[in-house]
C-alpha positions as CSV (number, residue, x, y, z in Angstrom):
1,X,0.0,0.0,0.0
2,X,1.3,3.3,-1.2
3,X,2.1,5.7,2.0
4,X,-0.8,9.3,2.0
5,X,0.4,12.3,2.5
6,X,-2.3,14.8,3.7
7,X,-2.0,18.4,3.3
8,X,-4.1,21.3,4.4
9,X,-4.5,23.9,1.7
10,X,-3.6,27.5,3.4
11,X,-6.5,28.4,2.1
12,X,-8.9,26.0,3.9
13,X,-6.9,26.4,7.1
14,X,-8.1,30.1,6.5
15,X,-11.7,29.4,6.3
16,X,-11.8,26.9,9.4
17,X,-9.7,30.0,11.2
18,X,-12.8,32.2,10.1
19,X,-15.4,29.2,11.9
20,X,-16.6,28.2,8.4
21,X,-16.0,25.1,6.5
22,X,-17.3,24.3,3.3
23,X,-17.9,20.7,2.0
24,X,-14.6,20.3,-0.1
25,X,-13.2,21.3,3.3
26,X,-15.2,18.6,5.4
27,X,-14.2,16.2,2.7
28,X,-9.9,17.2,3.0
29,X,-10.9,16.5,6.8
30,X,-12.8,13.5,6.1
31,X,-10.0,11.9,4.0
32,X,-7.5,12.3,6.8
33,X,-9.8,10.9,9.3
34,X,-10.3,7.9,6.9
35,X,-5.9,7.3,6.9
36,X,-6.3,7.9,11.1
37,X,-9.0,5.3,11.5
38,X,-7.2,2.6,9.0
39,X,-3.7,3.1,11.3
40,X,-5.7,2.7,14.5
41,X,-7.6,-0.3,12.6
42,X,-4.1,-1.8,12.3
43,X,-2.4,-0.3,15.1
44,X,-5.0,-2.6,17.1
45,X,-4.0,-6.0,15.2
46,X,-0.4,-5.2,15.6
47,X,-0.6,-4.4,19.5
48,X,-2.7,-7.4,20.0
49,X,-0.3,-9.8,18.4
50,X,2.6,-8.4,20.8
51,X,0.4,-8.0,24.1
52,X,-2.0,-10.7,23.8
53,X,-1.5,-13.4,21.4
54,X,-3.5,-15.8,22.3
55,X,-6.5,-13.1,22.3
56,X,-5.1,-12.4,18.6
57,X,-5.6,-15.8,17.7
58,X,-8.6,-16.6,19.3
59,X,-10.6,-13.0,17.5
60,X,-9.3,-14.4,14.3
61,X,-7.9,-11.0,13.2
62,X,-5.3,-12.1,10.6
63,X,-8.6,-13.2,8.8
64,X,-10.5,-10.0,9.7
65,X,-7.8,-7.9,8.0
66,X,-7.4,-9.8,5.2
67,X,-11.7,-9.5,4.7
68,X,-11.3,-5.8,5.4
69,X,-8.5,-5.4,2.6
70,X,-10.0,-7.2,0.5
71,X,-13.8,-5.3,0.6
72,X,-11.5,-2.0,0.1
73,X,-9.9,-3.3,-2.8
74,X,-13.3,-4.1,-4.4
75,X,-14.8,-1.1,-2.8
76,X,-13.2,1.5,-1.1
77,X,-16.2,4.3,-0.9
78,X,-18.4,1.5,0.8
79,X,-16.0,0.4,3.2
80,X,-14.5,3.8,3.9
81,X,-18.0,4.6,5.4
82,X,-17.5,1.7,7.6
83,X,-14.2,2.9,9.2
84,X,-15.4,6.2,9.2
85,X,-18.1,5.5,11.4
86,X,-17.8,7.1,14.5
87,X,-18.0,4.3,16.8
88,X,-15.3,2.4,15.2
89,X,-13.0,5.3,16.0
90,X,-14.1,4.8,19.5
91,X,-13.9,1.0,20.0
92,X,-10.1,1.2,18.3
93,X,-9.1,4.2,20.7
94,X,-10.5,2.0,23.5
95,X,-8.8,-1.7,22.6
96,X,-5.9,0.0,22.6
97,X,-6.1,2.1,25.6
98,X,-6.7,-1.5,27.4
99,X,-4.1,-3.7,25.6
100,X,-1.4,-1.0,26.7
101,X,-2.7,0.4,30.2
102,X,-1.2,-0.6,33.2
103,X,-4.1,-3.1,34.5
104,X,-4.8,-5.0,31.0
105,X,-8.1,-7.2,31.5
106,X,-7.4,-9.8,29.4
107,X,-11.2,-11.0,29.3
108,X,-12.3,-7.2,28.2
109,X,-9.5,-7.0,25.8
110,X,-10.4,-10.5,23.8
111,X,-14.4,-9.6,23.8
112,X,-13.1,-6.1,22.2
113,X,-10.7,-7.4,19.8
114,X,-13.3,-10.0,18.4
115,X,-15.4,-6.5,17.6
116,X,-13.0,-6.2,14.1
117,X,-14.4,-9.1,12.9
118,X,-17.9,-7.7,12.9
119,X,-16.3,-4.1,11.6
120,X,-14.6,-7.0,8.4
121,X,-17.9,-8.3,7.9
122,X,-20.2,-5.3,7.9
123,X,-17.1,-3.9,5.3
124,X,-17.1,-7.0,2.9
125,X,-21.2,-6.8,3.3
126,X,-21.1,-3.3,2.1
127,X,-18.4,-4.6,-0.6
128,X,-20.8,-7.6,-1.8
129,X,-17.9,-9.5,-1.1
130,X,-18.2,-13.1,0.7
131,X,-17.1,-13.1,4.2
132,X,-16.6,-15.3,7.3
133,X,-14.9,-13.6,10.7
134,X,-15.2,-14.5,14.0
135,X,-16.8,-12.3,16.3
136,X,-17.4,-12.0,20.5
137,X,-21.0,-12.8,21.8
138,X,-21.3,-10.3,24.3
139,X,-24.5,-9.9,26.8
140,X,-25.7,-12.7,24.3
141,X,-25.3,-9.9,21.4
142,X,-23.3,-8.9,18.7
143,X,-23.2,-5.3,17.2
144,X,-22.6,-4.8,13.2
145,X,-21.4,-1.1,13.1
146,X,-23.6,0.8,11.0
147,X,-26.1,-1.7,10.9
148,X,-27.9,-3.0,13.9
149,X,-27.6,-5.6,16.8
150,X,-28.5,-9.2,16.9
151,X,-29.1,-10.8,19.8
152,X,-28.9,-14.4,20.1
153,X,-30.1,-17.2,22.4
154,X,-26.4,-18.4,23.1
155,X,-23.8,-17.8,25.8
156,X,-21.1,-15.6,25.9
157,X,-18.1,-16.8,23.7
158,X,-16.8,-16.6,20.1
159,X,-19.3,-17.2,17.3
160,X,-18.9,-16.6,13.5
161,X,-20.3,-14.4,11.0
162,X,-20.6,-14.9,7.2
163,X,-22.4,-14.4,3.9
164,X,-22.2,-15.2,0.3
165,X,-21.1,-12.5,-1.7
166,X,-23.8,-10.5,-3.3
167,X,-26.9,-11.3,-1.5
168,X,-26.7,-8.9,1.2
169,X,-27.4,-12.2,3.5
170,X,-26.0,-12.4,7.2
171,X,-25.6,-15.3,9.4
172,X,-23.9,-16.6,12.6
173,X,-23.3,-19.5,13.7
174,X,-23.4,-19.7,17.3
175,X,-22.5,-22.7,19.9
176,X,-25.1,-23.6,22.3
177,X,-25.1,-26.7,25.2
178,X,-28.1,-27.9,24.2
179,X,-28.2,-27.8,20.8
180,X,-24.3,-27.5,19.5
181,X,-23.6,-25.2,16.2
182,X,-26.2,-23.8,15.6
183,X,-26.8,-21.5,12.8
184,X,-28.8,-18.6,12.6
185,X,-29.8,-16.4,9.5
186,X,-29.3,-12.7,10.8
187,X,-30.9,-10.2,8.0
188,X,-30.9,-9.3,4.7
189,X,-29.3,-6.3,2.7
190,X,-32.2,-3.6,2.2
191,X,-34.0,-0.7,3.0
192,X,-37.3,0.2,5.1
193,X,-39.2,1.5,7.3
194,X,-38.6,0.6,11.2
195,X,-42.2,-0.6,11.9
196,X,-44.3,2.2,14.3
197,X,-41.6,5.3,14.1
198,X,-41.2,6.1,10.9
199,X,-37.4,6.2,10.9
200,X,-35.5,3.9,7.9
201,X,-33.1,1.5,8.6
202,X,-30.7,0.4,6.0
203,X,-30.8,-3.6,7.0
204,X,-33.7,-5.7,7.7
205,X,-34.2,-8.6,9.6
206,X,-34.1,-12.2,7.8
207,X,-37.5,-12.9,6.6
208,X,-37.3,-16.1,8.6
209,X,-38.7,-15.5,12.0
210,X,-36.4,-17.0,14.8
211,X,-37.2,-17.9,18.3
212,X,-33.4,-17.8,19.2
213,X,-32.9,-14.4,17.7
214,X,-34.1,-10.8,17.3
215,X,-32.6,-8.1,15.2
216,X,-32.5,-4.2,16.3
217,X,-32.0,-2.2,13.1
218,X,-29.7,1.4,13.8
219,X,-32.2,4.0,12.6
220,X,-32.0,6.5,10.2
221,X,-33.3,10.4,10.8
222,X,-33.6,12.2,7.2
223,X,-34.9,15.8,6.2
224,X,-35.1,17.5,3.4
225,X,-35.8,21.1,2.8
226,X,-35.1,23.2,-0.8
227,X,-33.3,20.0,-2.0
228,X,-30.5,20.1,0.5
229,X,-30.7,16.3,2.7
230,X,-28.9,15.7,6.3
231,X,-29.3,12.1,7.3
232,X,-28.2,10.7,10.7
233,X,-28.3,7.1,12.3
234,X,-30.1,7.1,15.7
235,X,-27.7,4.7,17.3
236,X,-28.8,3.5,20.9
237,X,-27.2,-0.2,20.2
238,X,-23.4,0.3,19.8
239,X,-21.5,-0.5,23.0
240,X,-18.5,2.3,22.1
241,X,-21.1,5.0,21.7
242,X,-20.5,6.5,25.0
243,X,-19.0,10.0,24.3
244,X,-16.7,11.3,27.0
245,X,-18.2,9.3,29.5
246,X,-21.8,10.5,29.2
247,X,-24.8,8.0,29.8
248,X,-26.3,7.0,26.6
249,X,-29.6,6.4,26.8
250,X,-31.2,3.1,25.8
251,X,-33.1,1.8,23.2
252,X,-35.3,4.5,22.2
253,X,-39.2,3.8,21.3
254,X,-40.8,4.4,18.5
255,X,-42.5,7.4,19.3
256,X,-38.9,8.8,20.8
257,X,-37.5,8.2,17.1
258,X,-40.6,9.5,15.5
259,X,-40.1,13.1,17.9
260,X,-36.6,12.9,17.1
261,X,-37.6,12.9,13.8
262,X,-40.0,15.9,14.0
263,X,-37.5,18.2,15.4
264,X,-34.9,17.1,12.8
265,X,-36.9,18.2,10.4
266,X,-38.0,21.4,11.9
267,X,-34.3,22.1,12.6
268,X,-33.3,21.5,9.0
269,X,-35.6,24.1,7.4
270,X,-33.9,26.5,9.7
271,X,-30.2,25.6,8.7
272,X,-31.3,25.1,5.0
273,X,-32.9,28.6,5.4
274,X,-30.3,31.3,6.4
275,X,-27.1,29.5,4.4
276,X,-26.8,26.6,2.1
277,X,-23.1,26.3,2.8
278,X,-23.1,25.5,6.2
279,X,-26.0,23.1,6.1
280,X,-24.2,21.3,3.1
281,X,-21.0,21.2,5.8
282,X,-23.4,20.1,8.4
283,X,-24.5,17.1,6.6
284,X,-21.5,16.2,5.2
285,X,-19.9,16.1,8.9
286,X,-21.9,14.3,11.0
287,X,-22.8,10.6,10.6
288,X,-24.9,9.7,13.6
289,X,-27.1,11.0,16.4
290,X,-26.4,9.5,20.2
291,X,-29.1,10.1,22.4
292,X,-28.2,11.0,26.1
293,X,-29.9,10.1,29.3
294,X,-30.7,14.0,30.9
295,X,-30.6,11.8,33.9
296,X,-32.4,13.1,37.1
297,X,-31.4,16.3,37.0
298,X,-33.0,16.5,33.8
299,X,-29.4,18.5,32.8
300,X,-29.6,19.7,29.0
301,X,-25.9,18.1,27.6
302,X,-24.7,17.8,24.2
303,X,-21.0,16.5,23.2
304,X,-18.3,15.6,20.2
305,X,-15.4,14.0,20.4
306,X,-12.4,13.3,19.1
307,X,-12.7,9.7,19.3
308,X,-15.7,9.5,17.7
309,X,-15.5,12.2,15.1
310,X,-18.5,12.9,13.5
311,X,-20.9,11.6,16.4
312,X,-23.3,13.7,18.4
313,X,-24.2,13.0,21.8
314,X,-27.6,15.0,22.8
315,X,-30.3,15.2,25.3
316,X,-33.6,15.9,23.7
317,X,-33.4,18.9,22.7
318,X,-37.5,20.4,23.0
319,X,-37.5,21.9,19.9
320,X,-36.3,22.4,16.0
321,X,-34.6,25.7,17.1
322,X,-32.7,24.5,19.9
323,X,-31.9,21.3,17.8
324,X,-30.8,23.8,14.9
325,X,-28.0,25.5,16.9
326,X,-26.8,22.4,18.4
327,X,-26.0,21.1,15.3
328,X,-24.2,23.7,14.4
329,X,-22.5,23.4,17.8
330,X,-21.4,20.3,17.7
331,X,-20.4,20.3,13.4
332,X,-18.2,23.3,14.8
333,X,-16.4,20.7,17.4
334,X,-16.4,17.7,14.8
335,X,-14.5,20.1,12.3
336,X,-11.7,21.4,15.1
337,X,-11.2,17.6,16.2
338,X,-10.9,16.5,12.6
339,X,-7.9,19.8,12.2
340,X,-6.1,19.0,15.2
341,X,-5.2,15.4,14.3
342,X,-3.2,17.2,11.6
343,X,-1.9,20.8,13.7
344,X,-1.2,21.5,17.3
345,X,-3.0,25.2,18.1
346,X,-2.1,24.6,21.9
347,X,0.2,23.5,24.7
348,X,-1.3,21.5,27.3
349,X,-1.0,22.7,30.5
350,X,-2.4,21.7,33.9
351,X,-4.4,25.8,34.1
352,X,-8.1,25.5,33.9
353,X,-10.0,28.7,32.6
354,X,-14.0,29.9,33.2
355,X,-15.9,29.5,29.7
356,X,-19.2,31.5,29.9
357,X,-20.9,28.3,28.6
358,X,-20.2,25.0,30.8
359,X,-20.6,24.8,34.3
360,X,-17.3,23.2,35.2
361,X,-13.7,24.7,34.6
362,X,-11.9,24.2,31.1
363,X,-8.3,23.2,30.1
364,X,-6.8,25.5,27.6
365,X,-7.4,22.8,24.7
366,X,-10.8,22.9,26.1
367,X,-11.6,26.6,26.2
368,X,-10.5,26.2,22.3
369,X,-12.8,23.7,21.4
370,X,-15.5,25.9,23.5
371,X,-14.7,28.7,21.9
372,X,-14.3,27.5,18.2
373,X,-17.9,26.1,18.9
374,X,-19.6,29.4,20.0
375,X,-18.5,31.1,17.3
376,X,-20.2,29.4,14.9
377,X,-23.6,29.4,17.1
378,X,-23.2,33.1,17.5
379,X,-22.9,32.9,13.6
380,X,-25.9,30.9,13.5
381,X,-27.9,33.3,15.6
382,X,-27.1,36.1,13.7
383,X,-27.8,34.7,10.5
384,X,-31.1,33.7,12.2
385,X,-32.2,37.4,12.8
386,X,-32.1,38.4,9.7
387,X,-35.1,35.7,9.5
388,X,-36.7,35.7,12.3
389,X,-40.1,37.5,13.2
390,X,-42.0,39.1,16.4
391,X,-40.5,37.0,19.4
392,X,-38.4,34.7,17.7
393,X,-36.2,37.7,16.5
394,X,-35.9,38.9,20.1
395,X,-34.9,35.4,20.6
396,X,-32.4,35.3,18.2
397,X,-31.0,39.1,19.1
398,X,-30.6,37.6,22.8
399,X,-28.4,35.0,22.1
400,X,-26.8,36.4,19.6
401,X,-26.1,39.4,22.2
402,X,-25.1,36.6,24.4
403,X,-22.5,34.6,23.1
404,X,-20.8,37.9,21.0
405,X,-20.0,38.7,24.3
406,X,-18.8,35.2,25.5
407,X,-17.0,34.8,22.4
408,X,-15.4,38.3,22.8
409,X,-13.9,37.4,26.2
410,X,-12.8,34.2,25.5
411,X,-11.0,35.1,22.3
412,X,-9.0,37.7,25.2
413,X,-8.5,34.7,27.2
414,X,-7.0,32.8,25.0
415,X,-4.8,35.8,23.3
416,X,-3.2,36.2,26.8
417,X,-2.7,32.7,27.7
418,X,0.4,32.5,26.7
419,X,-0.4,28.0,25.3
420,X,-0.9,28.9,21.5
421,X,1.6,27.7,19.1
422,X,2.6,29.6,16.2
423,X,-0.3,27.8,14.0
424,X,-2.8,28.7,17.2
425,X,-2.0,32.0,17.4
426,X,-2.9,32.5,13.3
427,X,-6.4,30.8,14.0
428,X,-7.2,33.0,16.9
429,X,-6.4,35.7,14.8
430,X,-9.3,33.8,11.9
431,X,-11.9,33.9,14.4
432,X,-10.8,37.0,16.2
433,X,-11.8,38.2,12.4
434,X,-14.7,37.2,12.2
435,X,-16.1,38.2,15.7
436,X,-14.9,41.6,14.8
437,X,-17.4,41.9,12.3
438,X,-20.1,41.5,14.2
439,X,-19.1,43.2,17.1
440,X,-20.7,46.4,16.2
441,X,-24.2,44.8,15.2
442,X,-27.2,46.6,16.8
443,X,-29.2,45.1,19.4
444,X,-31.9,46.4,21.0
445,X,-31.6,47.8,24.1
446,X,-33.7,45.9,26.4
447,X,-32.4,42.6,24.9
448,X,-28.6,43.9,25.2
449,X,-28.9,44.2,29.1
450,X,-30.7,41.0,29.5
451,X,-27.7,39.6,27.6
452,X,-25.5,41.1,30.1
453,X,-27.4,40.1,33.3
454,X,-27.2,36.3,32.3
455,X,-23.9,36.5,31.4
456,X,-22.8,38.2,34.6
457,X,-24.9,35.3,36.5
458,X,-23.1,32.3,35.0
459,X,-19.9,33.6,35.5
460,X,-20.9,34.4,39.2
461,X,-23.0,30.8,39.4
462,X,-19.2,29.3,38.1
463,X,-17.2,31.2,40.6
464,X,-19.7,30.0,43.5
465,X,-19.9,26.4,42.2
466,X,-16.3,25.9,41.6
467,X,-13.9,28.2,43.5
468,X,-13.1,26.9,47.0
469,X,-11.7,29.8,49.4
470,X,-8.5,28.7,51.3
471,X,-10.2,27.4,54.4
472,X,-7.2,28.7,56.9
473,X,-8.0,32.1,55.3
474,X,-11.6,32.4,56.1
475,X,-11.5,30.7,59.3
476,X,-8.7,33.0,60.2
477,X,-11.3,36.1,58.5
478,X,-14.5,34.4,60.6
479,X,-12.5,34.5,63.6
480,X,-11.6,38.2,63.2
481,X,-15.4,39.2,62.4
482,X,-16.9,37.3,65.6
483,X,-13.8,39.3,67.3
484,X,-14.8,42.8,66.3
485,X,-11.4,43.1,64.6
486,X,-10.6,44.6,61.3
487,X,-9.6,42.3,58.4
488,X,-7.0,43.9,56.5
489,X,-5.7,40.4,54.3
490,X,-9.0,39.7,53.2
491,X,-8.9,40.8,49.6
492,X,-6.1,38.3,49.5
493,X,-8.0,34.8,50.7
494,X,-7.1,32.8,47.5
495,X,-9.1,30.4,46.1
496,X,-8.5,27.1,44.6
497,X,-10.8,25.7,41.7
498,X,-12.1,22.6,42.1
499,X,-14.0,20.8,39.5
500,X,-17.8,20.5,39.8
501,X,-20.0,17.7,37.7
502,X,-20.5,18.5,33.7
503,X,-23.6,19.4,32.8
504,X,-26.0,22.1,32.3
505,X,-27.5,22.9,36.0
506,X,-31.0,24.4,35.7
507,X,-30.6,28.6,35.2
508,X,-33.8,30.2,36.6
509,X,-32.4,33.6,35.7
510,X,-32.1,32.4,32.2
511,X,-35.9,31.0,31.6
512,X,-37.2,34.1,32.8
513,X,-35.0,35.9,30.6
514,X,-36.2,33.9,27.8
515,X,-40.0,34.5,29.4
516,X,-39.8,38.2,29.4
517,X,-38.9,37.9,25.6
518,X,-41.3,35.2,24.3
519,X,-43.8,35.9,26.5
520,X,-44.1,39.5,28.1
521,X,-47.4,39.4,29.0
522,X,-46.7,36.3,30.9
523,X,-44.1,37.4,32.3
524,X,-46.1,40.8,34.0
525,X,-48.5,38.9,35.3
526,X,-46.4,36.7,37.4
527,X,-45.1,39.7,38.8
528,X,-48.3,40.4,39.8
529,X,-49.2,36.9,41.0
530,X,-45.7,35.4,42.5
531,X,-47.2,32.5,43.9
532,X,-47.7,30.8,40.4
533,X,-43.9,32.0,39.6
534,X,-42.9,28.3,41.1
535,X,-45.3,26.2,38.6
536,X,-43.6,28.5,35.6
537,X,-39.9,28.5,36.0
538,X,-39.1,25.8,38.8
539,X,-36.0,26.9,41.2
540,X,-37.0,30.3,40.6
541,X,-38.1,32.7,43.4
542,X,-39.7,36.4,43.3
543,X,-36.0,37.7,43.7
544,X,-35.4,36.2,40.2
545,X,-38.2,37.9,38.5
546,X,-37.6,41.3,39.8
547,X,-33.9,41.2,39.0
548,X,-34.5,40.1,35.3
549,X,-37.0,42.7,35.1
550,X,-34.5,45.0,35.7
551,X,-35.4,46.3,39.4
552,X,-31.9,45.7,40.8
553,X,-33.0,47.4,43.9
554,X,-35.9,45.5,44.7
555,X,-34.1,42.2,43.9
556,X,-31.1,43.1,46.2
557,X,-33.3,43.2,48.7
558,X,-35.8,40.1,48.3
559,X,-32.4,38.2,47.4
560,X,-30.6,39.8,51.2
561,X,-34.2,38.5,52.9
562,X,-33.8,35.2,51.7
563,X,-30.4,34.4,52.8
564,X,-31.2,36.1,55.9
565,X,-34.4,33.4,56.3
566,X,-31.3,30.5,56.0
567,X,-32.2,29.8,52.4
568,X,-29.0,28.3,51.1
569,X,-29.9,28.6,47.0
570,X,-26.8,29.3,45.0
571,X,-28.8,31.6,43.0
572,X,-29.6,33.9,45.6
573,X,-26.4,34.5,46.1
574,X,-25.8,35.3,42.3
575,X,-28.5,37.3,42.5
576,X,-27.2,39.6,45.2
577,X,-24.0,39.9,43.8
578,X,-25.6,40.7,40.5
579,X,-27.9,43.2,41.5
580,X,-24.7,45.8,43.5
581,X,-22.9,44.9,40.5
582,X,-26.0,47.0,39.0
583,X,-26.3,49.0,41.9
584,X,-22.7,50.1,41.9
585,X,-22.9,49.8,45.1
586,X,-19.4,50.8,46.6
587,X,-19.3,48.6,49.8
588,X,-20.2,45.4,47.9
589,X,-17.3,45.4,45.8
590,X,-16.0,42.1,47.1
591,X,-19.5,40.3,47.0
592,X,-19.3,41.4,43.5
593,X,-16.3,40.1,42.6
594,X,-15.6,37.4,45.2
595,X,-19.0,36.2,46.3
596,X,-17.5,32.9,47.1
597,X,-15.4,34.1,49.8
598,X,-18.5,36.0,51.6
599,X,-20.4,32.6,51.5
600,X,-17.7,30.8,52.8
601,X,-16.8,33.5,55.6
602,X,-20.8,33.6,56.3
603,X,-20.9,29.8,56.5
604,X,-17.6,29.8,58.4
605,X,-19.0,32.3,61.0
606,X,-21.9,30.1,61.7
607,X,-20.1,27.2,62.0
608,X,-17.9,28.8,64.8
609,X,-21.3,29.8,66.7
610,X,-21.9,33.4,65.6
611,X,-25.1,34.8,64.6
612,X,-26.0,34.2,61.2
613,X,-24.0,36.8,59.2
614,X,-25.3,39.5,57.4
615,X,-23.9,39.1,54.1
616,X,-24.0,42.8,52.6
617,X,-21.8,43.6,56.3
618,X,-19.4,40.9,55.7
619,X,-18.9,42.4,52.6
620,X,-18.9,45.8,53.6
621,X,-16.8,45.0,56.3
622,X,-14.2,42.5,54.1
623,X,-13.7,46.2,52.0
624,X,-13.2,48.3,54.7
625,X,-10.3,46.3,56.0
């Protein structure tokens, strides 16, 4: 095999600086994905042979490569999709993170390994070239990436997969106590509709109904709108399809797929509407859809990554709109991954940074990848006023007002971090570009000081959620408080950060925002009826609603009552802070820009037996020192 070289043009390395991308661009990054995933592919083998032999033998993987090889030669296109698939990236990053670590589980390592055989014969299927590969029975299943899971009425163990070239047949032959080799016909090469939800699936079971086996087709999502098509698998069946550790969820139902379906399409008439190019770079990104368990907390989370490039992780997203941007979020993310298997734009270092859109603190890669993402959805917003009407363009002005301004002072973050390399510092200075030239876009007023609010409250939310005061310090400040003594090294308690759970925490500050925008009238009469604020926005309080509707005073003062009742909410405490910030209020400087250390002297005071503390005084008094 002849040795690729991969180049990127100066040109495209321009436009991905700028946050754009078109298709011939996504295909350059494609094509090197497609060499990455073919050295891993073989990286595996090669590993296995020297760190587990007997596993090597055993997963049959000399004859999986030579059916791999052999379905490229007679069609590369068909099996480059294969390879490409996200979750192959994912399982070969995670055989080989287990064949080398330091505690190898030999059991875990042979079930993985016997996963290329499956990857061989889903290949050669593609192909319509004959295959038979062994392959691992796990949980009394086998997976066919890209295609769908069969599960089978046998133990755990090795089995074997095969088909006659060119009839699109599957089937394995299994070994059971009872019964010995048993073989099983799998499914046949085709195309319909998944029975109740509407969704396609590419393979179809056998026609010959089995007691000892059931097939679970991978789904298919596909819009169209003005002749431009996205299509995405819905896979809740691939065992590597957990994305940086996130719980997918399982099997979905019918009706799931069918509202999945729903808000794909709604979504895709808004990307096909504002700009061709980047829902053409959308589609031609990103393979598959993994749906995410919000868990209890019912957390809104969406994630790439650069295992699995091209794979979305998302929780339900509500609607077309929100849907809309997240793709554009994560295609942004899929893009940088894809560059930075070819480039370094960073230094690692062990610093984390505050990014005005996750709740826990980011590594310098991190607040990149953050930032590279945002500028696109700022992009996307802005594009999407200039077709938006009545409430959705408020809408759409918000967050676009919203993340110009996160984008502006991350871009400043990163400028002064000191971790870009030569090639990072040229693609700040592409998106630093392009966020330039909106930065002087109107917005209306209203809109631009509710953008301000929420973005003041998630930084003060972070600081409160993930900065822990040193606790020598504000013992040593509680002390002096309870003492009647002045405090003249307060302004110097550091703090360390500490890093909280991922995830999206619920942001009552932010729902009324959106309420006053959407829904004015609404949101006037639960000012004038505060006990039905709780059924609206849950977590919410009356403090809330009079500091998003811009009565800083008024809020300051519900927000200082509820501490003072013992009401530990952390967004009280953003609330206060937010509302002096307002205020200007002089004496509240460090609640302003510290509020974590007047919590933790407050709490700290009442730990040593004091009187619950005044906030606003310790403050006061914290400045005065």
């Amino acid at each position: 095999m002849q040795p690729i070289t991969h180049r990127l043009a100066k040109a495209h390395f321009d436009e991905l600086a700028a946050g754009a991308g078109s298709v011939e661009v996504v295909a350059v990054l494609r094509s090197t994905q497609l060499s990455k995933r073919i050295l891993m592919v073989y990286s595996v083998a090669e590993v296995a042979r020297a760190q587990a032999p007997h596993a090597y033998v055993a997963a049959g993987l000399d004859e999986a490569l030579e059916t791999l090889a052999a379905a490229r030669r007679a069609s590369p296109d068909a099996v480059a999709e294969v390879l490409l698939y996200p979750h192959v990236g994912a399982w070969a990053v995670r055989t080989l993170r287990q064949l080398v670590g330091p505690e190898p589980d030999a059991t875990r390592s042979e079930a993985d390994l016997g996963h290329l055989g499956a990857i061989a014969a889903v290949a050669a299927l593609r192909a319509g070239q004959s295959f038979e590969t062994s392959v691992r029975v796990r949980d009394r299943a086998v997976m066919l990436p890209t295609a769908g899971l069969v599960r089978v009425a046998a133990p755990d163990g090795w089995a074997r997969l095969r088909g006659p070239a060119g009839t699109g047949r599957v089937e394995i032959v299994v070994v059971r106590e009872d019964a010995g080799s048993v073989v099983i016909p799998v499914l046949d090469l085709g195309h319909g509709k998944d029975s109740g939800g509407g969704a396609s699936v590419w393979w179809k079971a056998s026609a010959e109904p089995r007691a000892d086996a059931s097939w679970l087709a991978l789904r298919r999502l596909r819009s169209v709108a003005d002749d431009h098509a996205i299509e995405l698998a819905v896979d809740d069946l691939d065992p590597f399809r957990h994305l940086e550790g996130l719980d997918a969820a399982d099997r979905l139902s019918a009706a799931d797929v069918a509202a999945w379906q729903r808000c794909l399409d709604e979504a895709w008439k808004i990307l096909v509407r504002p700009g061709e190019n980047r829902a053409a770079a959308i589609a031609s990104g990103l393979r598959c859809l993994v749906p995410l368990d919000p868990g209890r907390g019912q957390w809104a989370v969406s994630a790439s990554s650069g295992d699995a490039v091209g794979a979305v992780g998302l929780t339900p997203p509500g609607n077309g709109l929100v849907f809309a941007a997240t793709l554009v979020h994560e295609s942004q993310h899929a893009k940088l991954l894809a560059l930075l298997d070819m480039v370094d734009l960073c230094r690692e270092g062990e610093t984390l940074y505050y990014a005005p859109w996750r709740a826990d603190p980011r590594p310098i890669g991190g607040l990149l990848q953050g930032a590279y993402a945002y500028l696109g959805v700022t992009s996307f917003w802005r594009d999407h006023r200039l077709v938006a009407r009545g409430t959705s363009r408020q809408v759409a002005d918000f967050e676009f007002a919203r993340w110009r301004e996160a984008v502006s002072q991350t871009l400043g973050v990163l400028g002064s971090s000191g971790m870009l390399t030569e090639l990072g510092t040229a693609f700040l200075a592409g998106m630093a570009s392009s966020a330039g030239a909106w930065s002087e876009d109107p917005v209306p007023a209203v809109v631009r000081e509710l953008a301000l609010d929420i973005g003041a409250a998630h930084a003060t939310a972070w600081r409160l959620r993930n900065l822990r005061p040193d606790p020598t310090s504000v013992t040593a400040a509680a002390r002096s408080w309870l003492a009647g003594q002045p405090n003249a090294d307060a302004r110097t308690i550091s703090a360390a950060i500490v890093a909280s759970p991922r995830g999206q925490l619920p942001e009552p500050h932010l729902e009324l925002a959106r309420l006053r925008l959407v829904d004015p009238g609404r949101f006037a009469r639960l000012r004038e009826e505060p006990n039905r604020l709780g059924a609206t926005v849950p977590n919410a309080a009356l403090a809330d609603l009079l500091l998003m509707s811009g009565d800083y005073a008024e809020a300051a003062r519900a927000y200082h009552a509820e501490i003072a009742a013992g009401r530990e909410r952390p967004d009280a405490w953003t609330g206060l802070a937010i509302s002096h910030a307002r205020l200007g209020t002089a004496d509240q400087r460090t609640l302003v820009s510290r509020p974590e250390v007047i919590r933790a002297v407050c709490q700290r005071i009442g730990a040593l037996g004091g009187e619950k503390a005044d906030p606003e005084a310790v403050a006061a008094w914290l400045v005065s020192g």
